[in-house]
Steps between C-alpha positions, in 0.01 A plus 500: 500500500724516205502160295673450151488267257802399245439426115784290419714307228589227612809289376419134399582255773818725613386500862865727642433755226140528595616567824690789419246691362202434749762654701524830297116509501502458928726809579322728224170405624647547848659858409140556387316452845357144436423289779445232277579354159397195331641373156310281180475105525791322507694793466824364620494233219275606235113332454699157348273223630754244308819610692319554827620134683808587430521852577255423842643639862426474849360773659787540689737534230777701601547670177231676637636615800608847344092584487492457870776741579377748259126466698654523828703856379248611331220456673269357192351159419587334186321185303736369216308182298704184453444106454528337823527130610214367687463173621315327216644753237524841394314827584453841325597705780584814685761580769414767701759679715407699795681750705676301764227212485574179334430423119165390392358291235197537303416214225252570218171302608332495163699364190392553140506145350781587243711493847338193652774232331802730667373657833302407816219733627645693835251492815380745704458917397749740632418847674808733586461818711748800397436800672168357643425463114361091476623376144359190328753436235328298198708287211380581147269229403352487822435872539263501244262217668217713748530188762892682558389829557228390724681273724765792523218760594369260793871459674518902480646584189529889401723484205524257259833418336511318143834306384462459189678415186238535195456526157266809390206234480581493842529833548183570357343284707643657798400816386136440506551295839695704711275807515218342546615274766668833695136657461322222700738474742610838547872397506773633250645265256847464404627283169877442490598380143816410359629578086659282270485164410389233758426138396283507175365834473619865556434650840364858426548688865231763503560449910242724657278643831168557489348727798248368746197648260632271208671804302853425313720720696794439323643217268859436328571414119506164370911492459734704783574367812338776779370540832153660620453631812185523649395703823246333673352799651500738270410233214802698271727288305861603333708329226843409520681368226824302553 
C-alpha cells in the first residue's frame, strides 16, 4: 500500500485558503499512487489553541465536501486536522474521508496540559483499513505517551500515523521515540509535521517514516512544504516537494 504524508504551511486561522492547498497536496499525492494521505495537526487552521472556538466546525462541514469527491475519484483516503465542536467544547481533531464511505472523526485522547484550558480530550482510538492496511492515526502530544501505541497495537494497528505540529524539542523527542517504538512493535512509523509559525513557537517540519526495523527511511527539511511517499511493501520512500 502506498501512504503519504504532507509537510505543510499552514495559513493562520484562514480556514478557505487552507483548503486550497490541502487540495494541491491530494491530487499530487494521488498522481503519485497514494492510497492514503494524512496532513499535520490542525492543519486547516494552524496549531492556534486561542482562535480555536471560534474557528471550531462540525464534522459535517460542507466546506469539506470537496475532500469527499476528490476520495471518491480518486480512490484514496484523506485525514485533514481541524477544531471541531463537541458537546461540552472543543476537540483537536481529524476528518477522515474515505472512498465512497462516510467521513470519520478521530479526537486526540491525551492533551498536554498547556491545551487543557482550550480543548476537551476526544474518546475512543481510531483504526482505518486502506488497502487491508489498519491505520491508528495518533495527535502529537499523545503519540509520544507508550499507553497510545499500546492500545493501538491491541485493536490491530500496523502503521502508526503521527499529526503533529512541533517545535524541534519536539522533534527531538520524537526522534528518539519513534524508532524505538516501531522496533517493539514491528510497525512503521509515520510523523507528519507542519513549518512556520504556529502559536508561540516555530514549527520545524522534519515530517518523516521510519521502517518497521526502526531505521529513518526518509525525512524532509525543517522549512518547504513536501510530500513523502512511502511503499508499504517494499519499505521505499520518495520526496516530493511542492
Amino acid at each position: 500500500m502506498i501512504i503519504g504524508i504532507a509537510q505543510t504551511r499552514p495559513i493562520k486561522g484562514e480556514i478557505a485558503a487552507n483548503i486550497s492547498l490541502h487540495k494541491q497536496f491530494a491530487e499530487l499525492a494521488a498522481s503519485l499512487g497514494a492510497r492514503a494521505l494524512f496532513f499535520p495537526e490542525l492543519s486547516l487552521t494552524g496549531y492556534e489553541p486561542e482562535l480555536a472556538k471560534a474557528l471550531a466546525i462540525n464534522p459535517d462541514d460542507k466546506r469539506l465536501n470537496d475532500f469527499q469527491h476528490i476520495s471518491d475519484i480518486k480512490k484514496m483516503a484523506i485525514g485533514l486536522g481541524i477544531p471541531t465542536k463537541a458537546k461540552m467544547g472543543i476537540r483537536i481533531s481529524m476528518i477522515v474521508f474515505q472512498p465512497d464511505k462516510p467521513r470519520r472523526t478521530y479526537s486526540k485522547q491525551h492533551l498536554h496540559s498547556d491545551e487543557l484550558p482550550y480543548f476537551e480530550s476526544g474518546d475512543g482510538q481510531m483504526i482505518l483499513t486502506v488497502k487491508n492496511k489498519k491505520i491508528a492515526p495518533a495527535i502529537c502530544y499523545e503519540s509520544l505517551q507508550p499507553a497510545h501505541a499500546a492500545q493501538a497495537v491491541s485493536l490491530g494497528a500496523e502503521l502508526y500515523l503521527a499529526s503533529v505540529a512541533k517545535s524541534q524539542n519536539g522533534v527531538n523527542k520524537a526522534m528518539t521515540h519513534y524508532p524505538e517504538m516501531a522496533r517493539s512493535y514491528t510497525m512503521p512509523v509515520l510523523m507528519s509535521n507542519c513549518v512556520g509559525f504556529c502559536d508561540n513557537f516555530l514549527s520545524v517540519g522534519g515530517s518523516a517514516v521510519w521502517t518497521k526495523q526502526g531505521h529513518l527511511a526518509r525525512q524532509l527539511d525543517d522549512k518547504q512544504e513536501g510530500l513523502l511517499i512511502f511503499d508499504t511493501e517494499t519499505e521505499a520512500v520518495t520526496r516530493q516537494i511542492l
